[in-house]
PASEBA-1860 file (N, C-alpha, C; in nm, 3 decimals):
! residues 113
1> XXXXXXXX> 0.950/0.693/0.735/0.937/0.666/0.594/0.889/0.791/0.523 ~ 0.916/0.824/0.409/0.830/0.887/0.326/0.761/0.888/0.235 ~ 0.703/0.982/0.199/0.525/0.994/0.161/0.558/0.838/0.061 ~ 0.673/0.801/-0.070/0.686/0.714/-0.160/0.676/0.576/-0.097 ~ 0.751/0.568/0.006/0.834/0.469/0.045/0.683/0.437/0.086 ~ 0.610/0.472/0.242/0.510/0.448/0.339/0.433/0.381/0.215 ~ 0.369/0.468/0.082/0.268/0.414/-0.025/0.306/0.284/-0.074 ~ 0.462/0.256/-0.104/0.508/0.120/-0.132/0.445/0.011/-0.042
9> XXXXXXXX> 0.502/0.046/0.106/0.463/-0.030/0.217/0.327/-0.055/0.207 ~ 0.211/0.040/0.198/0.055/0.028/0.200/0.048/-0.074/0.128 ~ 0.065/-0.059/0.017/0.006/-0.126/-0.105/0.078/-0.267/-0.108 ~ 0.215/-0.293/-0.106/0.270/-0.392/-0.040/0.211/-0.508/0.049 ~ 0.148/-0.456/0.106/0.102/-0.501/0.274/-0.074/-0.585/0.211 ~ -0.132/-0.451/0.128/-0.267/-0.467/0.111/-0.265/-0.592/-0.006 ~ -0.151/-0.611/-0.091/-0.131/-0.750/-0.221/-0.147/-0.883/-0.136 ~ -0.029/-0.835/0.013/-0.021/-0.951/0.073/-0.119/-1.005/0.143
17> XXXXXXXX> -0.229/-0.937/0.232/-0.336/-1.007/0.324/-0.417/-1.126/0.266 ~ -0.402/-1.124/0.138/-0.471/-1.282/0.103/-0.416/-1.373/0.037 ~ -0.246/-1.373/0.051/-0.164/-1.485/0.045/-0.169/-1.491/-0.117 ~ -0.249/-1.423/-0.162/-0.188/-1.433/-0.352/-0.166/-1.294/-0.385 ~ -0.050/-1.261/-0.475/-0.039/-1.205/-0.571/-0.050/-1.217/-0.698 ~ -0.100/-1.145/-0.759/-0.137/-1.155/-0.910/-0.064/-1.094/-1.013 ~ -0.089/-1.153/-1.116/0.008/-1.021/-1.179/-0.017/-0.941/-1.250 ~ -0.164/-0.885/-1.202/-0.241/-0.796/-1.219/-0.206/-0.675/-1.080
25> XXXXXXXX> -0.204/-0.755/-1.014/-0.207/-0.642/-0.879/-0.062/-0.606/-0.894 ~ 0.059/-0.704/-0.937/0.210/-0.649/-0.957/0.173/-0.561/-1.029 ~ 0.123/-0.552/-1.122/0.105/-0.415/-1.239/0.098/-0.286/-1.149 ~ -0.052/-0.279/-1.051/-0.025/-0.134/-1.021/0.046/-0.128/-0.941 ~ 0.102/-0.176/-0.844/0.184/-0.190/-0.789/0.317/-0.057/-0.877 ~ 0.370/-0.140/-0.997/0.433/-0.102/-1.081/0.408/0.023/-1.126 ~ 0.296/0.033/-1.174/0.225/0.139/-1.236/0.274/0.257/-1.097 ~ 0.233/0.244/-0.985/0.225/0.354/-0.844/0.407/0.422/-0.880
33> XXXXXXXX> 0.492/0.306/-0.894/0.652/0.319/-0.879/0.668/0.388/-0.955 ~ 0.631/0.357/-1.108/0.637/0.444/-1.226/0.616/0.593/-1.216 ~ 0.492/0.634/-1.117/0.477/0.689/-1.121/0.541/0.816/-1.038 ~ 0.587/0.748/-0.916/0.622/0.817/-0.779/0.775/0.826/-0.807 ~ 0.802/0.737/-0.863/0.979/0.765/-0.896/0.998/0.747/-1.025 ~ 1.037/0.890/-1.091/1.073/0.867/-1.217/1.216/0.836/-1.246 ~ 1.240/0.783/-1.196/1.421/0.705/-1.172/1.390/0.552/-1.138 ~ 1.494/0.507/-1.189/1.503/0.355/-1.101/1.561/0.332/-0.973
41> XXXXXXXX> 1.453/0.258/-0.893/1.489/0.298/-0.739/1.512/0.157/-0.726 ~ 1.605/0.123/-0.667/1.653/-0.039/-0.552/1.567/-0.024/-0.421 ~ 1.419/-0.110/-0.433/1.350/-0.115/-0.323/1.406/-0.243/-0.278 ~ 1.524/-0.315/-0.239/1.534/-0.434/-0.177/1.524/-0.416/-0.060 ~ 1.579/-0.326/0.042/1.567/-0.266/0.149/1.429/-0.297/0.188 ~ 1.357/-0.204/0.129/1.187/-0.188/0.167/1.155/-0.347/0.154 ~ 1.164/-0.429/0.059/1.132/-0.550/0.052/1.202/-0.611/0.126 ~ 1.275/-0.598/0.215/1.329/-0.694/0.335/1.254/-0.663/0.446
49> XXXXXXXX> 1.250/-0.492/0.457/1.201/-0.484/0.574/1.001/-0.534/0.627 ~ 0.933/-0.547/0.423/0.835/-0.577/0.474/0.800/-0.746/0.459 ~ 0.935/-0.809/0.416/0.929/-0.942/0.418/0.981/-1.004/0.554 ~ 1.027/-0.922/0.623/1.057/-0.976/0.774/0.925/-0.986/0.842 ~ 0.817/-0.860/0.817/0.720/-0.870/0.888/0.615/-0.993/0.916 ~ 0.620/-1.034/1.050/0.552/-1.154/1.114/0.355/-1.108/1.065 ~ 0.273/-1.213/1.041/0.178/-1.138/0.991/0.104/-1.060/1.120 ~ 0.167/-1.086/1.214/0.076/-1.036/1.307/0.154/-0.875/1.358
57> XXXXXXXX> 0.261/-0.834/1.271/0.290/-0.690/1.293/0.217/-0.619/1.170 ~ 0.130/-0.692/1.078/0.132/-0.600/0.912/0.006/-0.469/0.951 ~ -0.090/-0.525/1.049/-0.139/-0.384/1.068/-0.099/-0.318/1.161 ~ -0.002/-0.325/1.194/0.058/-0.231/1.324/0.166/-0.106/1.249 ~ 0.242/-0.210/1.112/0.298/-0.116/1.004/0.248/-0.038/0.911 ~ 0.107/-0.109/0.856/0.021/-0.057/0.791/-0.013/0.101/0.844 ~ -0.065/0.085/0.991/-0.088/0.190/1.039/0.029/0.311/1.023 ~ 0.100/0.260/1.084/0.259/0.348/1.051/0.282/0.387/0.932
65> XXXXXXXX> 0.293/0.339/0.787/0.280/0.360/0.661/0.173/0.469/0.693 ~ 0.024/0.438/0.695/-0.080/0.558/0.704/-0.028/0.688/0.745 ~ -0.019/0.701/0.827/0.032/0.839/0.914/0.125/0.914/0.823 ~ 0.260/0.788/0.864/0.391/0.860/0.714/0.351/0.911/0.599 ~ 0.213/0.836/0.551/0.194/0.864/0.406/0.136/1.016/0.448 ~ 0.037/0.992/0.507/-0.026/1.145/0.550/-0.002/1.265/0.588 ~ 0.113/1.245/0.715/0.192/1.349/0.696/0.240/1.429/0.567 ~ 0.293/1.344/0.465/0.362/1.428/0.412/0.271/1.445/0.230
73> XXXXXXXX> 0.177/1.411/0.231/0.105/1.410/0.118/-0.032/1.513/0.144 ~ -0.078/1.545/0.022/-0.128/1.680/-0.024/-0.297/1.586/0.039 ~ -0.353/1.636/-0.006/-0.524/1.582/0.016/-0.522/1.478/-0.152 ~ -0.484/1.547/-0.203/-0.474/1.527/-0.370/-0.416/1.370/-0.391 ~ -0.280/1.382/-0.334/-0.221/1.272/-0.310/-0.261/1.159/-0.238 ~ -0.321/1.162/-0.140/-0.418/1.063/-0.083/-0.485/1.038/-0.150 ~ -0.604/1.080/-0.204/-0.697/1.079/-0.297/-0.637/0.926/-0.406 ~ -0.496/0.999/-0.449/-0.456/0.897/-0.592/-0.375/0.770/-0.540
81> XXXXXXXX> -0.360/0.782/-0.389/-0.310/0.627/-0.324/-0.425/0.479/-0.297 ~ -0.528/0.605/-0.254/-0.619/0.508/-0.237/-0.711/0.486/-0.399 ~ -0.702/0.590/-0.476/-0.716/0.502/-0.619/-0.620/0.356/-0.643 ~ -0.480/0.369/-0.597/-0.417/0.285/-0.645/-0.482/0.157/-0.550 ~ -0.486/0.176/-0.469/-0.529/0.114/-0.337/-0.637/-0.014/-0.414 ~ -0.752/0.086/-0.406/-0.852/0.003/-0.460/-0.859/-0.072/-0.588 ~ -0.789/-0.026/-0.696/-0.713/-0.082/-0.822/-0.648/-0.202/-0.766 ~ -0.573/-0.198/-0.674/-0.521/-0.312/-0.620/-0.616/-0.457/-0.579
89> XXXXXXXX> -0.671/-0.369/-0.515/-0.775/-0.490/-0.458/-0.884/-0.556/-0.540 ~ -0.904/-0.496/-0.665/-0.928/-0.519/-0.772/-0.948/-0.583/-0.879 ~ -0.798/-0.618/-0.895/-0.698/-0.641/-1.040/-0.748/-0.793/-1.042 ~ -0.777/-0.834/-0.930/-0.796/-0.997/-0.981/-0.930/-1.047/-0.951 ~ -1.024/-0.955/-0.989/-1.186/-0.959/-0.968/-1.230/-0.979/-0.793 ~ -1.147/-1.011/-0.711/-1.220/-1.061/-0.581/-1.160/-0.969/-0.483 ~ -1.221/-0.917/-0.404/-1.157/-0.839/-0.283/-1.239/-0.925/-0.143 ~ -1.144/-0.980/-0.097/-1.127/-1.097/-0.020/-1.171/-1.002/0.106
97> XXXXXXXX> -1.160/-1.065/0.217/-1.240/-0.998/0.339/-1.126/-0.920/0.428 ~ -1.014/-0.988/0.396/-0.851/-0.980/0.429/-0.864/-0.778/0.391 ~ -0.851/-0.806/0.256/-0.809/-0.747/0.134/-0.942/-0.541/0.211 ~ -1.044/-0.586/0.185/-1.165/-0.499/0.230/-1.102/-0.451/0.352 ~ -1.070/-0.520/0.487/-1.028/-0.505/0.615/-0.965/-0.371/0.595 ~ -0.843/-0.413/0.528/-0.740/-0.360/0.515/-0.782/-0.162/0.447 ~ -0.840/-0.208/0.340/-0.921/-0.067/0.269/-0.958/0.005/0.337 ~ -1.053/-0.091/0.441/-1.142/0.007/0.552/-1.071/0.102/0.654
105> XXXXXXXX> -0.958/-0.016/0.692/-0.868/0.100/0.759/-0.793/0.252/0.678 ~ -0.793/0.192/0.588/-0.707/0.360/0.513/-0.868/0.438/0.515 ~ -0.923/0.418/0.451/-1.025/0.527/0.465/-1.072/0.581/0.619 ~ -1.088/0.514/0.707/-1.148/0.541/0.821/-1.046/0.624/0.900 ~ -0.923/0.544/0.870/-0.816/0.609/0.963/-0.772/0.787/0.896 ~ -0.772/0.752/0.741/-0.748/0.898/0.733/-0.886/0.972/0.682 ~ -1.000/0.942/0.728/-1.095/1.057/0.728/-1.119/1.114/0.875 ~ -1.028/1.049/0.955/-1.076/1.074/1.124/-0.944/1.190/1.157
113> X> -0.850/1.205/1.072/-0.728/1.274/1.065/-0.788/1.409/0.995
END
């Protein structure tokens, strides 16, 4: 994946661990796309491939997203994923234990990188 795509997947992944979306969290969601592709992109693809996922592969992809994203992103750029990140977890006042889990891994995993 790359650096766009993997951040889709993150953030994707991190809406889903507590079975609601909001449509607050669609916003940044939106807001990230807006930002990362200034074109209109057909993510149906990406949305198949992370709507196939059984919940018991989402941190095994998650992880995979991480790396992809890392590889190919600046320090800078990390920095403004996990802004979006936490904006995410956010948007609808509660960051569920699901939701935190999930956070903890992006930070931990890429400060150990």
């Amino acid at each position: 994946m790359n650096k766009t795509i993997a951040g889709y997947h993150l953030l994707m992944i991190l809406s889903a661990v507590d079975y609601r979306v909001s449509g607050k969290e669609d916003m940044v969601i939106r807001n990230y796309l807006a930002e990362e592709f200034p074109f209109n992109v057909n993510l149906d693809k990406q949305m198949e491939v992370i709507s196939n996922l059984k919940r018991d592969d989402w941190e095994r992809h998650y992880y995979k997203a991480m790396d992809d994203f890392y590889d190919d992103a600046t320090p800078e750029e990390r920095k403004k994923l996990i802004s979006f990140a936490l904006q995410l977890a956010k948007a609808d006042d509660v960051i569920t234990h699901e939701e935190n889990h999930y956070l903890n891994l992006l930070f931990e995993h890429w400060e150990g990188l």
